[in-house]
C-alpha positions in Angstrom: 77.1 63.6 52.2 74.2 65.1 54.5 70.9 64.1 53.3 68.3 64.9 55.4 65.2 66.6 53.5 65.6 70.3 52.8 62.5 72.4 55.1 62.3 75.9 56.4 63.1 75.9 59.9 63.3 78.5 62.4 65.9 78.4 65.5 65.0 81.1 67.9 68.3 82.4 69.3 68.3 82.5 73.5 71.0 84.7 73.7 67.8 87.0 73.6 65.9 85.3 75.9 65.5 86.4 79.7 68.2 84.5 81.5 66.2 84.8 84.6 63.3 83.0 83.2 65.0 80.8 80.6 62.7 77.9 80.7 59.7 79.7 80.4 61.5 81.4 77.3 62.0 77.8 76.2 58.9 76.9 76.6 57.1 79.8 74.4 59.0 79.5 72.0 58.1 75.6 71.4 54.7 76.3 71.8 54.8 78.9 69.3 56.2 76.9 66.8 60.1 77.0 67.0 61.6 74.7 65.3 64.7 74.2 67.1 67.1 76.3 69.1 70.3 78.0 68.6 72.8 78.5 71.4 75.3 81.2 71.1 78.9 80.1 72.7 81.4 82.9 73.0 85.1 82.4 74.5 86.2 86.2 75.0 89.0 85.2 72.9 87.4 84.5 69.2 85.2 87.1 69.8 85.3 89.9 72.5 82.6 88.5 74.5 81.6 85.9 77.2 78.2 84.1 77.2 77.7 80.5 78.3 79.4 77.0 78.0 77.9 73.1 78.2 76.6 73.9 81.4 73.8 75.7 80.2 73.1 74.0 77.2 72.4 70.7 79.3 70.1 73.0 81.2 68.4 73.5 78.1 68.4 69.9 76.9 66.2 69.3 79.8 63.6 71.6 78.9 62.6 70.5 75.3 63.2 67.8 73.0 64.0 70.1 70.0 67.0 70.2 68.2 69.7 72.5 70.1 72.1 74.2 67.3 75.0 75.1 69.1 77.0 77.7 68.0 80.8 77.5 68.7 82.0 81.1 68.4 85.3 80.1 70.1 89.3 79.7 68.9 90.1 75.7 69.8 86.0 74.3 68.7 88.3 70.6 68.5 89.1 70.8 72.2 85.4 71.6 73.3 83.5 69.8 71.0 83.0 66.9 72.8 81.4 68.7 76.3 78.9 70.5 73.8 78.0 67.2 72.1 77.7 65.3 75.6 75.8 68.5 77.4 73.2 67.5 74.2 73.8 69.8 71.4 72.4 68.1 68.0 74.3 70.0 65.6 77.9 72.0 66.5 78.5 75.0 64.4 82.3 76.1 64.3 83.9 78.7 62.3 86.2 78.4 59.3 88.2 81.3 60.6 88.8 79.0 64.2 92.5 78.4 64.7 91.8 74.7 64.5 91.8 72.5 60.9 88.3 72.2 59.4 89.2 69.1 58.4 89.6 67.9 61.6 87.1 69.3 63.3 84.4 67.9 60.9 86.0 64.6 61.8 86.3 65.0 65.1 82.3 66.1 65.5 81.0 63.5 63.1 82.7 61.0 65.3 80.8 62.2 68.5 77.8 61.4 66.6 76.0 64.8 65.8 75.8 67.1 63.4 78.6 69.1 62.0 78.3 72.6 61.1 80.8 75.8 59.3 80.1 79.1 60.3 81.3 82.3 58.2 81.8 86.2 59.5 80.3 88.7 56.7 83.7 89.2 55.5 85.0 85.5 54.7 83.6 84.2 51.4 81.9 81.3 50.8 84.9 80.1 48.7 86.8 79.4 52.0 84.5 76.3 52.8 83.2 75.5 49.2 85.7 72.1 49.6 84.1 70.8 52.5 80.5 71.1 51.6 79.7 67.9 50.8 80.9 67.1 54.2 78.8 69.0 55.8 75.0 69.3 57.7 74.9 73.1 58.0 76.2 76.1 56.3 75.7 79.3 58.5 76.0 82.5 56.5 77.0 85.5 59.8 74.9 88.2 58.5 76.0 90.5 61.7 80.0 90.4 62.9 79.8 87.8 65.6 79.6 88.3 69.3 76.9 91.1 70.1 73.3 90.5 69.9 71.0 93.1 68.6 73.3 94.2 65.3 70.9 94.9 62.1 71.3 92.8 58.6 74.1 92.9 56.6 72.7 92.9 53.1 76.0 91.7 51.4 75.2 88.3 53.4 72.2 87.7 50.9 74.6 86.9 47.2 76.8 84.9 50.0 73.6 82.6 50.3 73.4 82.5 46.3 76.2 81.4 45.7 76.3 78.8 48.8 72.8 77.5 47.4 74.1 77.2 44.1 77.1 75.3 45.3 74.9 73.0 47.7 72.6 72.4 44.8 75.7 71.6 42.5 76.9 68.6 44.3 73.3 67.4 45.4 73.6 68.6 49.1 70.7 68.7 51.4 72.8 70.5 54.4 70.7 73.2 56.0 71.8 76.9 54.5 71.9 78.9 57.6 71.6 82.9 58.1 72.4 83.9 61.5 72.2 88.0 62.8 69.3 90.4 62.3 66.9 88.5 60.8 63.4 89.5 61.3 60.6 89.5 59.5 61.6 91.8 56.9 65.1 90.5 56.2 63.8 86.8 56.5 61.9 87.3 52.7 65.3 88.2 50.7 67.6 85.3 52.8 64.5 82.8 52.0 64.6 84.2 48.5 68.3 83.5 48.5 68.2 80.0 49.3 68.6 79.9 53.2 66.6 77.2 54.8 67.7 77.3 58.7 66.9 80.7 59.9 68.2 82.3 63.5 66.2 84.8 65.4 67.1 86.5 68.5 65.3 89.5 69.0 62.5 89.2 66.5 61.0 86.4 68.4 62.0 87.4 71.8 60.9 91.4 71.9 58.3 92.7 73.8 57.0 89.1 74.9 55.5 88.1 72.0 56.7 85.0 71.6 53.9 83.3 69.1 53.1 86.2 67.4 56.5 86.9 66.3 57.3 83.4 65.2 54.4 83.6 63.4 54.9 86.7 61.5 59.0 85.4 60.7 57.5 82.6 59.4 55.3 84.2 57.1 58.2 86.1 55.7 60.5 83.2 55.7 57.1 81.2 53.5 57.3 84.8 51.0 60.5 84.6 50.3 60.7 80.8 49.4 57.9 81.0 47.6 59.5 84.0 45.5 62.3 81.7 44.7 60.7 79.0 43.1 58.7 81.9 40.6 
């Protein structure tokens, strides 16, 4: 069972970022106080669109020592896993809804050595992956329908975090709670209040340049809601 110490982190999402000035994105966003980052892999298949594969997530590795959360929004995650987890992701999100076995993709990532992660579209429950939680290091919640960048907050996402907090708290899990898709500073107090703990921002960091002042501002959401929660 995961055990790392629960914290609020937040995981700036450079599907956002300029492409053409990547590293300097990268670099920002560490200096403003990122916590990690989240990479967005789409297969054209799983989801209608095409965005990058290990190629650029190497790229990436080179440019900061934070955690890279790599998100596998692809049909066959078993078959890829491996070049993700070599190119230097630290934690490889999948989806339940894949065409591969949860099962054996939790195996087959914990035996590359890095985190393992289950991903959920806004209209899969979190009773679909309530049996493997205790084998996992991250929960993402989809609070958008995957594959698109710039989609606003689903609010039904926020009883899916209750009930996946409640479930993580039931069996004594630390894994990371994850709410990926619209998240900004006003939709980070509810999903902190609801128990999410790993928190994926695309556009509210990115937009308009203002790297460290939106971190900052998501962060003092993210530190509103949390503290709501424990009222």
């Amino acid at each position: 069972m995961p055990t790392a110490s629960r914290r609020l982190r937040i995981a700036p999402s450079l599907l956002s970022a300029d492409f053409a000035a990547l590293g300097d994105a990268v670099a920002a966003a560490e200096a403003g106080g990122a916590d990690a980052f989240h990479l967005d892999v789409m297969d054209g298949h799983f989801v209608p669109n095409i965005s990058f594969g290990p190629a650029l997530v190497q790229a990436v590795r080179t440019r900061t020592k934070l955690p890279l959360d790599v998100h596998l929004m692809i049909e066959r995650p078993d078959r890829y896993a491996e070049a993700f987890a070599r190119a230097g992701g630290d934690t490889l999100v999948f989806h339940q809804e894949s065409k591969d076995d949860p099962s054996e993709v939790i195996r087959r990532i914990r035996g590359l050595g890095v985190a393992v992660g289950i991903a959920l579209k806004p209209e899969t429950p979190f009773s679909a992956v309530e049996g493997f939680a205790d084998r996992l290091d991250q929960i993402m919640v989809m609070s958008v329908h995957p594959g698109f960048s710039g989609q606003s907050f689903l609010p039904e996402a926020i009883p899916k975090l209750e009930a996946a907090r409640a479930a993580l708290r039931s069996i004594g899990s630390h894994a990371d709670l994850s709410i990926d898709g619209g998240v900004t500073a006003v939709t980070a107090i509810p999903a902190a209040r609801a128990g999410a703990t790993f928190f994926v921002c695309g556009n509210a960091v990115f937009a308009g340049g203002r790297v460290a002042e939106n971190l900052v501002e998501v962060r003092r959401a993210i530190d509103q809601g949390a503290a709501d929660a424990v009222r």
